[in-house]
VEXTOR-450541 format. One record per residue (C-alpha): residue in three letters; y, x, z. Coordinates in pm, whole numbers, padded with zeros to 5 digits, always signed. Layout:
# residues N
ALAYXZ...
//
This chain:
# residues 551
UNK+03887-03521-04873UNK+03587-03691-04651UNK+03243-03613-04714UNK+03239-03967-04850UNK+03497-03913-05140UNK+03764-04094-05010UNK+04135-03965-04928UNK+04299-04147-04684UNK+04660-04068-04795UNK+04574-04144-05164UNK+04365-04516-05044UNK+04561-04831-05094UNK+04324-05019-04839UNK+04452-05033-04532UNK+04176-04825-04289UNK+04000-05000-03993UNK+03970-04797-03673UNK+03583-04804-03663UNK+03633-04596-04060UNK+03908-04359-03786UNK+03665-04271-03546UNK+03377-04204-03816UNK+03623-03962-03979UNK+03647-03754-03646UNK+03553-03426-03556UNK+03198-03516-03368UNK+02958-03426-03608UNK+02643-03545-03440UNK+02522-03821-03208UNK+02572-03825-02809UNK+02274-03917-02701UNK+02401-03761-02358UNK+02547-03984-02105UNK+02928-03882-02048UNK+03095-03739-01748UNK+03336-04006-01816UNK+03273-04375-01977UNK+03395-04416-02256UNK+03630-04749-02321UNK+03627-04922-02626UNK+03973-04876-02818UNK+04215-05175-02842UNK+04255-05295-03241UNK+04492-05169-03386UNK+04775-05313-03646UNK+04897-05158-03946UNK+05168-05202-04211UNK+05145-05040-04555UNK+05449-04808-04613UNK+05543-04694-04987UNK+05669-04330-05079UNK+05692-04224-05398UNK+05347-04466-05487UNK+05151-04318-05176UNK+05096-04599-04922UNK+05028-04469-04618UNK+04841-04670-04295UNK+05132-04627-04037UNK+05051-04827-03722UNK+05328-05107-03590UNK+05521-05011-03266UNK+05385-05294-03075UNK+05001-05064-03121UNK+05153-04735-03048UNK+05000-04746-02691UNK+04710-04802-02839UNK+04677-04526-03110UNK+04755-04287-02816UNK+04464-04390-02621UNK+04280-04363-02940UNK+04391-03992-03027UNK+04276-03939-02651UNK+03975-04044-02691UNK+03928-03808-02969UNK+04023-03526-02789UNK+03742-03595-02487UNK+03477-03659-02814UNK+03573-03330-02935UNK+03536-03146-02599UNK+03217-03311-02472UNK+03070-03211-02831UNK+03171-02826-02804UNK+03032-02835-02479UNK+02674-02981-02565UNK+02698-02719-02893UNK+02742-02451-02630UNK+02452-02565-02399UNK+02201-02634-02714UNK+02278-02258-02829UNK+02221-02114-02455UNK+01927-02304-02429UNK+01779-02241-02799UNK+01851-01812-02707UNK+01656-01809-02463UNK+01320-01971-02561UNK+01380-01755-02896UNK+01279-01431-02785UNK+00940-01428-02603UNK+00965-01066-02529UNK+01301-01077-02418UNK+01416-00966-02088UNK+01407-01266-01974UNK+01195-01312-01676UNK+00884-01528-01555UNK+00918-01860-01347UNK+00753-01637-01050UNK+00995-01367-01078UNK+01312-01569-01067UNK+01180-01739-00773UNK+01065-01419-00579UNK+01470-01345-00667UNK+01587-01618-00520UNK+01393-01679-00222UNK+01231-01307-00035UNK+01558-01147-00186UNK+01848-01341+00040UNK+01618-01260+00339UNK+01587-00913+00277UNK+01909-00911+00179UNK+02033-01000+00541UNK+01729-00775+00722UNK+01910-00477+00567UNK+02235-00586+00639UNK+02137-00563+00989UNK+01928-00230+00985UNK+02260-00068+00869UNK+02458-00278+01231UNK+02223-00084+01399UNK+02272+00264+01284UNK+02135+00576+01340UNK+01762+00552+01208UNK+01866+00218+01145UNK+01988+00267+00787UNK+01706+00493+00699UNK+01428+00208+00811UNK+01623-00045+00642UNK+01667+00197+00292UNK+01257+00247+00299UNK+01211-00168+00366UNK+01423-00221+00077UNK+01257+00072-00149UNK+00884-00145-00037UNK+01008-00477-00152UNK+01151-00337-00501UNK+00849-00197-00578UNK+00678-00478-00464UNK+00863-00675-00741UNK+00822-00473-01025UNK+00448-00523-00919UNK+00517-00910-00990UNK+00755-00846-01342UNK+00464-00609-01459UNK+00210-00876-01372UNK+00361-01143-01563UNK+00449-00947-01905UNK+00108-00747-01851UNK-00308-00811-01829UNK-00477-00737-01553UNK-00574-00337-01625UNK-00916-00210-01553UNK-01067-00203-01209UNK-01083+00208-01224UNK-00673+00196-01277UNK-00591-00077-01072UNK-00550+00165-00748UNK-00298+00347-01009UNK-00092+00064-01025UNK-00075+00019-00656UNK-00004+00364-00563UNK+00375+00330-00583UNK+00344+00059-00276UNK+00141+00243-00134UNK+00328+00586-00094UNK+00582+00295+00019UNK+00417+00200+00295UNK+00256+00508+00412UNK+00659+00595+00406UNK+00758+00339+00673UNK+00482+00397+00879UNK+00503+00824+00916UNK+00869+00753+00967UNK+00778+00584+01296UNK+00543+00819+01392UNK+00833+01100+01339UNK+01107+00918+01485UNK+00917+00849+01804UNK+01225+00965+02044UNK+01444+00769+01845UNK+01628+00477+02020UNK+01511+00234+01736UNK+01145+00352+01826UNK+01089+00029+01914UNK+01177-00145+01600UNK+01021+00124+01382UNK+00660+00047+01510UNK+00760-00315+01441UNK+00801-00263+01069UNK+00493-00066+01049UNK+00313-00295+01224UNK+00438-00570+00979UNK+00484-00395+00646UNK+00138-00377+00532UNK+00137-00766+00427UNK+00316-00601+00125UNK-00022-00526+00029UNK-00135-00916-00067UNK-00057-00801-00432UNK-00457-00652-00392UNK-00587-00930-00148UNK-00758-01197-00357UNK-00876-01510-00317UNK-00648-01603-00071UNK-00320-01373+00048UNK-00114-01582+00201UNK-00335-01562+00525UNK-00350-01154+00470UNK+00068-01170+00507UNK+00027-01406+00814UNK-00234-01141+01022UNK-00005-00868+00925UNK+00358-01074+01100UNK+00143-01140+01386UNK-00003-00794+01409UNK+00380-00687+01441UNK+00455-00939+01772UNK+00379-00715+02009UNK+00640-00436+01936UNK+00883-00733+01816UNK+00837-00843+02197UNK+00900-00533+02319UNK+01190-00531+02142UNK+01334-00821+02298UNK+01248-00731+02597UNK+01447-00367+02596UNK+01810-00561+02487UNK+01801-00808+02781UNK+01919-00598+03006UNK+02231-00472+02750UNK+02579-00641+02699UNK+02592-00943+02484UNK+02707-00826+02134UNK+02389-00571+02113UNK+02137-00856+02220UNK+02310-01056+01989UNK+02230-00775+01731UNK+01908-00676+01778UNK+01767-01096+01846UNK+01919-01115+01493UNK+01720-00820+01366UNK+01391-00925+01500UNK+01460-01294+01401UNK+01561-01193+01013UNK+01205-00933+01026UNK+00980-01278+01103UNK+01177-01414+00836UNK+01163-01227+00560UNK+00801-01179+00622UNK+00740-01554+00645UNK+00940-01594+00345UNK+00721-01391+00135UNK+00426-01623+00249UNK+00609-01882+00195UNK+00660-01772-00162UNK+00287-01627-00228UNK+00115-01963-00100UNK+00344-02165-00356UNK+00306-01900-00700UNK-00020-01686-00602UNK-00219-01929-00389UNK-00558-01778-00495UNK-00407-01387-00563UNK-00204-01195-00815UNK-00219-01337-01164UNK-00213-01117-01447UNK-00061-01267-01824UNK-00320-01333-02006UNK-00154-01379-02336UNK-00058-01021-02359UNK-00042-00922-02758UNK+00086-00594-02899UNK+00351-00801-03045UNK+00494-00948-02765UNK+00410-00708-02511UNK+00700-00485-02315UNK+00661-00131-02206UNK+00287-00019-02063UNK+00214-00099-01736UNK+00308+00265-01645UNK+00014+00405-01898UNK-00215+00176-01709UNK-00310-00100-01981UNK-00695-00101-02101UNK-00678+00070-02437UNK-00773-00228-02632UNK-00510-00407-02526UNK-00270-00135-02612UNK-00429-00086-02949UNK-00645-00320-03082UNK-00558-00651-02866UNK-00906-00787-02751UNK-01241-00585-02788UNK-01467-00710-03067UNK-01686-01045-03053UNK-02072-00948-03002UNK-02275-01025-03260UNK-02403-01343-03368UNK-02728-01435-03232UNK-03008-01378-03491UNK-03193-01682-03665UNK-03416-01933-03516UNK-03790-01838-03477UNK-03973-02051-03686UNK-04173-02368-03572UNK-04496-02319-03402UNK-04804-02411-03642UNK-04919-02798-03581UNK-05257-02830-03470UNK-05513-02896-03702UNK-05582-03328-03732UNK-05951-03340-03620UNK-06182-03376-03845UNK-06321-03786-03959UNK-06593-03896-03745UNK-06814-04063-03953UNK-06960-04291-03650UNK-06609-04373-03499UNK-06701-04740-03402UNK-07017-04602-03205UNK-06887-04360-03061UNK-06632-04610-02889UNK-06930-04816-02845UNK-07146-04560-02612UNK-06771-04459-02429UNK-06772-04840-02322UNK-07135-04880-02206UNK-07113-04525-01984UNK-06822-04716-01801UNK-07008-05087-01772UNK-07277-04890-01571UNK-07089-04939-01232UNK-07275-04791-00980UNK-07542-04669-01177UNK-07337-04378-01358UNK-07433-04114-01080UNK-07776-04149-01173UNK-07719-03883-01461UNK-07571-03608-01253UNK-07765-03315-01223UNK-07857-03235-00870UNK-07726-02885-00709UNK-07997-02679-00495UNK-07872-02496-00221UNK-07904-02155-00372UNK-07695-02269-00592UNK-07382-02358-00341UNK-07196-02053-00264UNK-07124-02130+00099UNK-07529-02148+00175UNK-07553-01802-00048UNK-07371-01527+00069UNK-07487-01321-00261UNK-07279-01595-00486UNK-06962-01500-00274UNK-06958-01130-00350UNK-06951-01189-00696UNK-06647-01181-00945UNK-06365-01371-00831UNK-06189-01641-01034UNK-05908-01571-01229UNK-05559-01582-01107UNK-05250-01624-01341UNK-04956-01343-01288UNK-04656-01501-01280UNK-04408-01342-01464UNK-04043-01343-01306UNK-03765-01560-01485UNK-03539-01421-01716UNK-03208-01264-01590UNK-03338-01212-01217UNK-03469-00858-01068UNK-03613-00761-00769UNK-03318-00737-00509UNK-03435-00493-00282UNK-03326-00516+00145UNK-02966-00386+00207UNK-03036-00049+00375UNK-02819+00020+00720UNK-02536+00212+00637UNK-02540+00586+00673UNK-02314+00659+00990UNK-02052+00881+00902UNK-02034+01254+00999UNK-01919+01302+01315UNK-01556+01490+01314UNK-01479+01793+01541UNK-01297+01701+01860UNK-00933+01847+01870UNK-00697+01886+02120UNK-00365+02065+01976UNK+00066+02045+02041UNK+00158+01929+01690UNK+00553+01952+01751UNK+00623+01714+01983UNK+00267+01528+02040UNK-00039+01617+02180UNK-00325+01487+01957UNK-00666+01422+02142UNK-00902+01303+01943UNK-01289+01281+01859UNK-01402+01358+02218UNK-01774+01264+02311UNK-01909+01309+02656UNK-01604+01530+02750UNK-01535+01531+03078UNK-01328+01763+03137UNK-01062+01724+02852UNK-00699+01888+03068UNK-00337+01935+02871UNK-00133+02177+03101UNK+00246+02298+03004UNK+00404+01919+02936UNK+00725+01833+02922UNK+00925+01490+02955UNK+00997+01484+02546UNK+00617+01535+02468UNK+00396+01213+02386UNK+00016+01220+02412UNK-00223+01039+02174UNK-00566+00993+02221UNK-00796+00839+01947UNK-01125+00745+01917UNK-01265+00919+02220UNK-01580+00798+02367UNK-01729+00831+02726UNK-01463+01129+02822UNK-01225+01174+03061UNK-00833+01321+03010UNK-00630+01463+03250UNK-00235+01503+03209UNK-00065+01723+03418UNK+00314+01703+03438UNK+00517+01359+03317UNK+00477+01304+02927UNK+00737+01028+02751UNK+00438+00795+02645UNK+00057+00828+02652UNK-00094+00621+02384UNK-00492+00536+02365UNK-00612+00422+02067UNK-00956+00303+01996UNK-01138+00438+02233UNK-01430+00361+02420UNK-01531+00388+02799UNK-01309+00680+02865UNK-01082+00702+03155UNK-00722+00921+03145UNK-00526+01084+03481UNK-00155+01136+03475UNK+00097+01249+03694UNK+00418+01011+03517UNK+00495+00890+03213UNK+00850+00814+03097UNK+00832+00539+02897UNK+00545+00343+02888UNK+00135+00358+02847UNK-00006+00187+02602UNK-00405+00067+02503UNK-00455-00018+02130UNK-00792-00150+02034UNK-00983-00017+02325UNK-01300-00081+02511UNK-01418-00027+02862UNK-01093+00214+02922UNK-00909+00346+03275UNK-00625+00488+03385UNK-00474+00609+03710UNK-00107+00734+03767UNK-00003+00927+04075UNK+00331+00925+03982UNK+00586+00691+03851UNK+00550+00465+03574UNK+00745+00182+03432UNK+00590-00023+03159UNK+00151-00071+03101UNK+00131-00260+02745UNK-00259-00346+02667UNK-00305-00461+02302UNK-00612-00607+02178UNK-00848-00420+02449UNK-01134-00530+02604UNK-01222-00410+02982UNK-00904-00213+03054UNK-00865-00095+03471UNK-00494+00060+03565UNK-00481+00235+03899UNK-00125+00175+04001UNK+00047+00429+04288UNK+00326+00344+04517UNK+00599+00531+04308UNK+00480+00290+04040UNK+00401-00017+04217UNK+00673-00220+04014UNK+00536-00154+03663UNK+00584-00415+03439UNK+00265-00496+03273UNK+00246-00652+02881UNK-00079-00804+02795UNK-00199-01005+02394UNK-00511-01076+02273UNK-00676-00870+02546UNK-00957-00971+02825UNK-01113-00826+03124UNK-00787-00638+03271UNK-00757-00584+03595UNK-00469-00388+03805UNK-00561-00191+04077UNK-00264-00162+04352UNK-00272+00056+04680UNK-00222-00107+05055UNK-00063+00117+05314UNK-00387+00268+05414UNK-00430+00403+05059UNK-00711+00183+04977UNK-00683+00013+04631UNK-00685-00365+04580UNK-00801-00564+04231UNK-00620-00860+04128UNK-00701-00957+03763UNK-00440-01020+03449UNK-00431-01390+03346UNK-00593-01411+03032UNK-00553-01796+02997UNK-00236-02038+02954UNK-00162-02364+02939UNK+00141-02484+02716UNK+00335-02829+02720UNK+00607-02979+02621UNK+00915-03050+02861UNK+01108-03250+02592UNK+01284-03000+02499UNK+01075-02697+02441UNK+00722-02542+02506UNK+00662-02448+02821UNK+00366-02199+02882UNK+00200-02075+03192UNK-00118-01975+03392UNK-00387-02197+03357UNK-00534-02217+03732UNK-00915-02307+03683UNK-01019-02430+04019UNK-01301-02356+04178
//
């Protein structure tokens, strides 16, 4: 039976096709436009067979063809309908459940865009080897817990200021990971590349930077160039296959770092957004114990009260009273004014003890009054910002701590020496100020790092000697020496000797250097480090040299 009563074994009519196709198995109305068209079916003819008083429809041969295509047809009907039931069910399951698992719009696009490029940067930190795999393992821990940052932020609201540096302490310990690895790991061959991801992994942080990150992410890739350089620099003189490598690895770094930009600028232009329609209902697990406990237990904190009533209207003035003379009164205004001229006749005439600046006793007398002024509502006296307090002075130190020697917090020390070095130590000096350091014996590296107007001596140095946000700084070497890097220093002076006359010398964002280089009579010549270029293009590619200023 049809859901319109009729049997079509049991009819003696003879059916049409159109009454076919609306007995067929599509149930509802493609609206859809099919993969395929669909052709309109030939008509059809039919003959009435008899059997045992049924009378059956039975098409002729010469439509045979014709009921094929038909039945056909049916068949693609019936699949394009299960597969628009199938869709319609996906689609209805997931908009169902709110508080589902499934995730926000940002999170699937954080998935699909930083992931493929960390993806890769791993991929390569494991070619490399050695330290290799554990720098790529701790980038990879950072990013995750980066993202569940992001899930947390769209299922969660934004928890109190006092617990917000709770919430960030995971990334933190992250970072603070990656960077004491390269201070560890400074012998290893991938030295290099560690200080490179330190350098770079603190635009990780934009989860905290408000009201515009993107820019935060974009200091932090550039803060990395200079070791990425370096880097660059060390596999140009190796076979093909490992600068292949390690171009690759610094290439996929920029990347993935640009990537995440690239993905914060398009979801969090203005900083981390929190959900604000966080209920108890819909809400997944707590933000690690972190939600505001009114959100947690009674949604939203109560309205304030509502305001009181209205203070009542302020009493009319009394009408004045009827003047019984109103007309003459009116009268006598008018005639004052007709006088003209004459109306300064009735002023009364002022002696001059009477004038206060002809009396000096009238001008010691009370003075008139004078209205305070009472400051508008909501504002308060903002007092001066004070100068900040400058911060206690910390003890210097000089001390072996494993492998390094730390000097630090030196003022007015001339005569700072390390003795008993050896070619595996490194020496770091921080924030000394007007001293001077003396290193006997060759070290692997001497780093200064903000320091001011202090001067270091060294016999050699293995690797290279490097100034880090320094001011007014000098160095001489009596002994060999292969690489001077100066980062972000102003006033730097490098006393080069004749064992170390073909040091290679790596200057950015840095002014005022000059190189000091011995003749053969042991007198020392300045020349000065280029601090301007000039860039063009050949067609091809930029081309950037040394802007010659004339004159």
């Amino acid at each position: 039976m049809s859901s319109t009563g009729h049997c079509f074994l049991c009819c003696r009519r003879e059916p049409s096709p159109n009454q076919i196709l609306r007995q067929s198995p599509v149930k509802e109305e493609i609206k859809t436009p099919l993969a395929e068209p669909v052709l309109a079916a030939p008509p059809i003819n039919y003959q009435s067979v008899s059997s045992d008083s049924v009378v059956l429809a039975v098409p002729t041969e010469d439509s045979a063809m014709a009921a094929a295509d038909l039945s056909n047809l049916v068949q693609r009907l019936e699949a394009v309908t299960v597969r628009l039931e199938a869709a319609a069910s996906r689609g209805g399951g997931a908009g169902g459940d709110a508080s589902g698992a499934a995730l926000a719009a940002s999170v699937v696009a954080y998935d699909a865009q930083v992931n493929p490029e960390l993806e890769k940067f791993v991929s390569l930190c494991q070619q490399i080897g050695g330290d290799g795999n554990a720098l790529g393992d701790l980038v990879k821990k950072a990013f995750n817990v980066q993202r569940d940052i992001v899930v947390k932020a769209s299922k969660c609201k934004q928890p109190a200021q006092a617990q917000m540096m709770d919430v960030f302490k995971p990334l933190s310990a992250a970072i603070e990971a990656l960077q004491n690895l390269a201070k560890d790991k400074r012998g290893s061959p991938v030295y290099v590349h560690m200080m490179s991801v330190s350098e770079c992994i603190p635009a990780l942080g934009w989860v905290s930077v408000a009201p515009t990150p993107a820019p935060y992410i974009k200091e932090m890739l550039d803060a990395g160039t200079f070791y990425t350089n370096k880097v660059l620099k060390e596999c140009k003189e190796k076979d093909e296959a490992t600068k292949t490598l390690h171009t690759s690895w610094v290439r996929s770094l920029s990347s993935t770092i640009k990537t995440l930009q690239d993905f914060v600028k398009q979801e969090f232009t203005t900083g981390l957004t929190w959900n604000a329609k966080f209920s108890r209902s819909s809400s997944p697990r707590p933000l690690n114990g972190l939600i505001a406990s009114h959100d947690l237990h009674g949604g939203a904190p109560p309205p304030p009260p509502p305001p009181g009533p209205p203070p009542p209207p302020a009493p009319m003035a009394a009408a004045p009273a009827a003047s019984g003379d109103a007309p003459g009164e009116r009268n006598a205004l008018f005639a004052e004014i007709n006088k003209g001229a004459d109306i300064t006749k009735g002023l009364k005439k002022v002696s001059d003890d009477q004038k206060t600046h002809k009396n000096p006793a009238l001008r010691q007398g009370p003075q008139p009054f004078k209205p305070t002024i009472s400051p508008k509502p909501g504002r308060s006296h903002v007092h001066a910002p004070s100068a900040p307090k400058a911060a206690p002075a910390k003890p210097p130190k000089t001390e072996l701590e494993g492998k390094k020697w730390v000097v630090e917090y030196h003022n007015g020390n001339r005569n700072v020496v390390i003795e008993d070095t050896n070619m595996k130590q490194a020496v770091y000096i921080f924030k000394c100020t007007q001293s001077t350091i003396q290193i006997k014996g060759k070290v692997n590296s001497i780093i200064l790092d903000n320091c001011k107007k202090t001067a270091v001596v060294f016999d050699g140095v293995i690797s290279s000697l490097d100034f880090i946000n320094c001011q007014s700084v000098q160095a001489q070497v009596t002994g060999s020496m292969r690489t001077v890097t100066i980062d972000k220093t102003d006033g730097c002076m490098v006393y080069l000797s004749k064992e170390s006359i073909d040091a290679e010398i790596v200057t950015a964002k840095s002014s005022e250097m000059n190189i000091l280089v011995p003749d053969d009579s042991g007198e020392f010549k300045e020349f000065a480090v280029p601090e301007q270029f000039k860039t063009v293009w050949n067609g091809q590619k930029l081309v950037t040299g040394v802007n010659d200023i004339a004159g």
